[in-house]
C-alpha positions in Angstrom: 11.7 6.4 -12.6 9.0 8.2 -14.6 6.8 11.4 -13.8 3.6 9.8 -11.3 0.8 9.1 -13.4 -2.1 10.9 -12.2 -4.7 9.3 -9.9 -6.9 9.8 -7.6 -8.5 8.8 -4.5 -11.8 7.2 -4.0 -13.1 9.0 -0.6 -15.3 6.3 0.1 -13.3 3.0 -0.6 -9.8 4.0 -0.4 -8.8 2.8 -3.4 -6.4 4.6 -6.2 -7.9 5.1 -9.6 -6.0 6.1 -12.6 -7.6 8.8 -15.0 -5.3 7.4 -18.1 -5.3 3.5 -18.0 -3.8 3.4 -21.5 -0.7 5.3 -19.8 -1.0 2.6 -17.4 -0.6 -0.1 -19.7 2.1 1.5 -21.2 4.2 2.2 -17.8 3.1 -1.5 -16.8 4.9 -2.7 -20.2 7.8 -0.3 -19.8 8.4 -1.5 -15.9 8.3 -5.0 -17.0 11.2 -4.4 -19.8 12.5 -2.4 -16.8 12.6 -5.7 -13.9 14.2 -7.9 -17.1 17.3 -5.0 -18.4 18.1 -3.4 -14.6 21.4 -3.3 -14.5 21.6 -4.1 -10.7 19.1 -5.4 -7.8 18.4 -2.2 -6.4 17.1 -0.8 -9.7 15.1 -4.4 -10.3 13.1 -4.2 -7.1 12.5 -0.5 -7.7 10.5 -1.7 -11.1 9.4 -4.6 -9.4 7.6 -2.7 -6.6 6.5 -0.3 -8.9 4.7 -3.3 -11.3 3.1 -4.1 -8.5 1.3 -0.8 -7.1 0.6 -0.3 -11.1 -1.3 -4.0 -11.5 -2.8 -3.6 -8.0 -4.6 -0.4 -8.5 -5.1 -1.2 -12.2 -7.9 -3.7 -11.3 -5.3 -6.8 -12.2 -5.1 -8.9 -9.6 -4.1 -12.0 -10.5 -1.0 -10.5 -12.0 -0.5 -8.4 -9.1 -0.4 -11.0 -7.0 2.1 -13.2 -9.4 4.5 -10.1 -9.4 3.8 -9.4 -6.1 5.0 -12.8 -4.9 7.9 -13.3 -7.3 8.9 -9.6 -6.0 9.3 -10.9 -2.0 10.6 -14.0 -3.1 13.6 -11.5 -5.5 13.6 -9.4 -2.5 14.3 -12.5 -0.2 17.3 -13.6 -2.3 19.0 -10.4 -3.2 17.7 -7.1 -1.6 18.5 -5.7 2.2 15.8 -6.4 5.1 14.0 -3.2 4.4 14.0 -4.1 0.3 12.4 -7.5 1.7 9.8 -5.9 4.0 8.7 -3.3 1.6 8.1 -6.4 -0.7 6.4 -8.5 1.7 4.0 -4.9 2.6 3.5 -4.4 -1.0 2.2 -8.8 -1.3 0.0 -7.5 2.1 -1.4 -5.0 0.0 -2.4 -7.0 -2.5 -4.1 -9.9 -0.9 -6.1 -6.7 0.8 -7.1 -5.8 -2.6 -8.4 -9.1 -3.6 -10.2 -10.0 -0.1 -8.1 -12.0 1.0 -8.0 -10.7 4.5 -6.3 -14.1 6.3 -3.3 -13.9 4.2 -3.2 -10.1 4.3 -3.8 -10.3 8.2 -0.6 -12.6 8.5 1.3 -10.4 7.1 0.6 -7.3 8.5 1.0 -9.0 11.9 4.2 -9.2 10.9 5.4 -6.4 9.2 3.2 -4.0 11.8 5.9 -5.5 14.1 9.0 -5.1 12.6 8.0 -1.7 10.9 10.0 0.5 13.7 13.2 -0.5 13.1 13.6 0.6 9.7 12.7 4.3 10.4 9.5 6.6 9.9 9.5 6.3 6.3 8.8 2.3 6.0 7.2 2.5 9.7 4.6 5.5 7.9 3.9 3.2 5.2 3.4 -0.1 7.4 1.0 1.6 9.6 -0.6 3.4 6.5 -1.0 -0.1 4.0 -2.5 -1.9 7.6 -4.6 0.9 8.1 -6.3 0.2 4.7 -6.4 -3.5 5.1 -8.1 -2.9 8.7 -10.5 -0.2 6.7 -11.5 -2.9 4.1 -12.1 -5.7 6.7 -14.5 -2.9 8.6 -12.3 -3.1 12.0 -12.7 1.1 11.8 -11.5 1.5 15.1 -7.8 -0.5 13.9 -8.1 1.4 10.9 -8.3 4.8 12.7 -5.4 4.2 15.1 -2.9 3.0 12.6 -3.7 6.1 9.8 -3.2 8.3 12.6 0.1 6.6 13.3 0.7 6.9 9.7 -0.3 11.0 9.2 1.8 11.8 13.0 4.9 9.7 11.4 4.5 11.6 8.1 3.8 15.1 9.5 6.9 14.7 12.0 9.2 14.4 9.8 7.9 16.1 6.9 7.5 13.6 4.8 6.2 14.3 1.4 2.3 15.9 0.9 0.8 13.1 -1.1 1.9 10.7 1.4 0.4 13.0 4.3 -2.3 13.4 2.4 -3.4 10.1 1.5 -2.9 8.8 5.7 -5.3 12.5 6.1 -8.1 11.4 3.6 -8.0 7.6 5.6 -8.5 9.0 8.9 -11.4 11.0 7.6 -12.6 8.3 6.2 -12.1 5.8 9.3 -13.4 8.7 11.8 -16.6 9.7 9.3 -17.7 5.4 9.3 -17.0 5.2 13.2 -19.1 8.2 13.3 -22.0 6.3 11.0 -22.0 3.3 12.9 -22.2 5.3 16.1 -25.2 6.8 14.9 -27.0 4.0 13.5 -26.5 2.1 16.6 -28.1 4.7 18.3 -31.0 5.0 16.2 -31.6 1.5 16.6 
Protein backbone atom coordinates (compact mmCIF):
# COMPACT_ATOMS: atom_id res chain seq x y z
CA UNK A 1 0.00 0.00 0.00
CA UNK A 2 0.96 3.60 -0.69
CA UNK A 3 0.99 6.87 1.52
CA UNK A 4 -3.15 8.16 1.56
CA UNK A 5 -3.54 10.64 -1.00
CA UNK A 6 -4.83 13.70 0.53
CA UNK A 7 -8.60 14.55 0.44
CA UNK A 8 -11.00 16.13 1.97
CA UNK A 9 -14.44 16.20 3.06
CA UNK A 10 -17.31 18.12 1.64
CA UNK A 11 -19.23 19.26 5.01
CA UNK A 12 -22.31 19.58 3.12
CA UNK A 13 -22.53 16.53 0.80
CA UNK A 14 -20.43 14.00 2.34
CA UNK A 15 -18.44 13.29 -0.38
CA UNK A 16 -14.47 12.83 -0.61
CA UNK A 17 -12.62 15.10 -2.87
CA UNK A 18 -9.08 14.72 -3.89
CA UNK A 19 -6.81 17.98 -4.08
CA UNK A 20 -4.30 16.09 -6.64
CA UNK A 21 -6.38 14.14 -9.25
CA UNK A 22 -3.30 13.67 -11.47
CA UNK A 23 -1.87 11.59 -8.36
CA UNK A 24 -5.16 9.99 -8.56
CA UNK A 25 -4.83 8.89 -12.02
CA UNK A 26 -1.56 7.72 -11.38
CA UNK A 27 -2.53 5.49 -8.09
CA UNK A 28 -5.67 4.38 -10.18
CA UNK A 29 -3.16 3.12 -12.99
CA UNK A 30 -0.66 1.70 -10.51
CA UNK A 31 -3.69 -0.28 -8.50
CA UNK A 32 -4.82 -1.71 -11.70
CA UNK A 33 -1.15 -3.17 -12.60
CA UNK A 34 -1.44 -3.98 -8.88
CA UNK A 35 -5.12 -6.31 -9.14
CA UNK A 36 -3.32 -7.94 -12.56
CA UNK A 37 0.63 -8.90 -10.77
CA UNK A 38 -0.72 -9.68 -6.87
CA UNK A 39 0.93 -12.39 -6.05
CA UNK A 40 -1.96 -13.83 -3.92
CA UNK A 41 -5.85 -13.09 -3.35
CA UNK A 42 -5.50 -11.31 -0.30
CA UNK A 43 -3.12 -8.75 -1.94
CA UNK A 44 -5.64 -8.67 -5.16
CA UNK A 45 -8.75 -7.64 -3.26
CA UNK A 46 -6.69 -5.17 -1.30
CA UNK A 47 -5.95 -3.34 -4.87
CA UNK A 48 -9.27 -4.18 -5.90
CA UNK A 49 -11.02 -2.46 -2.99
CA UNK A 50 -8.73 0.20 -3.23
CA UNK A 51 -9.54 0.86 -7.30
CA UNK A 52 -12.71 1.15 -6.26
CA UNK A 53 -12.81 3.88 -3.37
CA UNK A 54 -10.19 5.74 -5.97
CA UNK A 55 -12.87 5.54 -9.16
CA UNK A 56 -15.82 6.22 -6.76
CA UNK A 57 -14.63 9.43 -5.21
CA UNK A 58 -12.83 10.31 -8.47
CA UNK A 59 -16.12 11.25 -10.16
CA UNK A 60 -15.85 7.78 -12.38
CA UNK A 61 -18.63 5.95 -12.01
CA UNK A 62 -19.22 3.78 -14.54
CA UNK A 63 -15.76 2.29 -13.90
CA UNK A 64 -16.42 2.18 -10.30
CA UNK A 65 -19.19 0.33 -10.71
CA UNK A 66 -17.52 -2.29 -13.34
CA UNK A 67 -14.61 -2.77 -10.70
CA UNK A 68 -16.89 -2.62 -8.08
CA UNK A 69 -18.85 -5.61 -9.41
CA UNK A 70 -16.05 -7.63 -10.80
CA UNK A 71 -14.45 -6.97 -7.10
CA UNK A 72 -17.63 -8.93 -5.14
CA UNK A 73 -17.93 -11.29 -7.79
CA UNK A 74 -13.44 -12.01 -7.13
CA UNK A 75 -14.34 -11.68 -3.59
CA UNK A 76 -17.19 -14.33 -3.99
CA UNK A 77 -14.91 -16.94 -5.61
CA UNK A 78 -11.74 -16.57 -3.61
CA UNK A 79 -11.74 -14.24 -0.53
CA UNK A 80 -13.13 -15.15 3.19
CA UNK A 81 -16.88 -13.85 4.22
CA UNK A 82 -15.59 -10.64 5.61
CA UNK A 83 -13.28 -10.06 2.14
CA UNK A 84 -16.84 -10.74 0.45
CA UNK A 85 -18.88 -8.37 2.56
CA UNK A 86 -16.40 -5.61 2.47
CA UNK A 87 -16.78 -6.02 -1.40
CA UNK A 88 -20.36 -6.23 -1.49
CA UNK A 89 -20.22 -2.62 1.10
CA UNK A 90 -17.80 -1.10 -1.18
CA UNK A 91 -20.61 -2.08 -4.62
CA UNK A 92 -23.34 -0.48 -1.86
CA UNK A 93 -21.28 2.46 -1.86
CA UNK A 94 -21.16 2.91 -5.20
CA UNK A 95 -24.64 2.52 -6.43
CA UNK A 96 -25.08 5.38 -3.52
CA UNK A 97 -22.81 7.50 -5.42
CA UNK A 98 -24.49 7.20 -8.67
CA UNK A 99 -28.29 7.45 -7.16
CA UNK A 100 -29.05 4.42 -7.42
CA UNK A 101 -30.67 4.12 -4.10
CA UNK A 102 -32.91 0.64 -4.83
CA UNK A 103 -29.82 -1.25 -5.49
CA UNK A 104 -27.75 0.48 -2.80
CA UNK A 105 -30.89 -0.06 -0.41
CA UNK A 106 -30.70 -3.91 -1.08
CA UNK A 107 -27.61 -4.16 -0.15
CA UNK A 108 -27.27 -2.37 2.82
CA UNK A 109 -30.31 -4.32 4.07
CA UNK A 110 -28.13 -6.86 3.95
CA UNK A 111 -24.84 -6.09 4.93
CA UNK A 112 -26.49 -3.73 7.93
CA UNK A 113 -27.45 -7.32 9.01
CA UNK A 114 -24.73 -9.29 8.92
CA UNK A 115 -22.26 -6.39 9.89
CA UNK A 116 -21.92 -7.72 13.74
CA UNK A 117 -20.48 -10.69 13.29
CA UNK A 118 -17.35 -9.75 11.77
CA UNK A 119 -16.30 -7.33 14.68
CA UNK A 120 -16.34 -3.38 15.21
CA UNK A 121 -14.06 -2.71 12.52
CA UNK A 122 -16.34 -3.94 9.38
CA UNK A 123 -19.53 -3.37 11.75
CA UNK A 124 -18.04 0.65 12.09
CA UNK A 125 -17.79 0.74 8.49
CA UNK A 126 -21.29 -0.91 7.67
CA UNK A 127 -23.04 1.38 9.85
CA UNK A 128 -20.84 4.36 8.56
CA UNK A 129 -21.20 3.51 4.35
CA UNK A 130 -25.35 3.11 5.22
CA UNK A 131 -25.20 6.10 7.17
CA UNK A 132 -24.16 8.04 3.94
CA UNK A 133 -26.45 6.22 1.67
CA UNK A 134 -29.46 7.10 4.26
CA UNK A 135 -27.83 10.88 4.15
CA UNK A 136 -28.04 11.00 0.32
CA UNK A 137 -31.50 9.51 0.10
CA UNK A 138 -32.59 12.48 2.87
CA UNK A 139 -33.88 9.66 5.52
CA UNK A 140 -31.69 12.10 8.21
CA UNK A 141 -33.15 10.48 11.02
CA UNK A 142 -31.53 6.73 9.60
CA UNK A 143 -28.61 8.60 8.66
CA UNK A 144 -28.13 10.06 12.24
CA UNK A 145 -28.67 6.69 14.12
CA UNK A 146 -26.39 4.64 12.05
CA UNK A 147 -23.15 7.49 12.09
CA UNK A 148 -23.67 7.51 15.70
CA UNK A 149 -23.32 3.68 15.67
CA UNK A 150 -20.46 4.21 13.46
CA UNK A 151 -18.46 7.13 15.80
CA UNK A 152 -19.56 4.82 19.37
CA UNK A 153 -18.06 1.61 17.48
CA UNK A 154 -14.95 3.68 16.43
CA UNK A 155 -14.35 5.64 19.65
CA UNK A 156 -14.76 2.26 21.76
CA UNK A 157 -12.27 0.72 20.52
CA UNK A 158 -10.03 3.28 19.43
CA UNK A 159 -10.13 2.89 16.07
CA UNK A 160 -8.08 5.17 13.95
CA UNK A 161 -8.89 9.33 13.97
CA UNK A 162 -9.72 9.71 10.33
CA UNK A 163 -12.15 7.02 10.64
CA UNK A 164 -13.72 8.73 13.91
CA UNK A 165 -13.54 11.65 12.34
CA UNK A 166 -15.26 11.19 9.17
CA UNK A 167 -18.54 9.12 11.34
CA UNK A 168 -18.03 12.80 13.63
CA UNK A 169 -18.29 15.25 10.57
CA UNK A 170 -21.60 12.84 9.36
CA UNK A 171 -23.40 13.10 12.51
CA UNK A 172 -22.90 16.91 12.38
CA UNK A 173 -23.99 16.94 9.31
CA UNK A 174 -27.17 14.52 9.79
CA UNK A 175 -28.00 16.43 13.24
CA UNK A 176 -27.39 20.17 11.64
CA UNK A 177 -30.22 18.99 8.35
CA UNK A 178 -32.67 17.42 11.08
CA UNK A 179 -32.13 20.62 12.83
CA UNK A 180 -33.10 22.68 9.34
CA UNK A 181 -35.95 20.79 8.55
CA UNK A 182 -37.14 21.18 12.10
CA UNK A 183 -37.07 24.65 11.72
CA UNK A 184 -38.48 25.18 8.47
CA UNK A 185 -41.31 23.05 9.35
CA UNK A 186 -41.98 25.26 12.03
CA UNK A 187 -41.84 28.34 10.19
CA UNK A 188 -44.22 27.05 7.92
Amino acid sequence: MSEPLAHETDPQTLRERYTDLAAVARRIDALRADVGRAPDPVAELLARGELVELLAAAGRPAEALAEAEAAADRADRVGNPAQQHMARLRLAHVHTLRGEYAQSTLLYTELLAAGERFGPVIEAATCHYAALDAFGQHHLSDARDHFARALALREEYDLPDDEREASRLGLDAALRRLRDSAAGEEAS
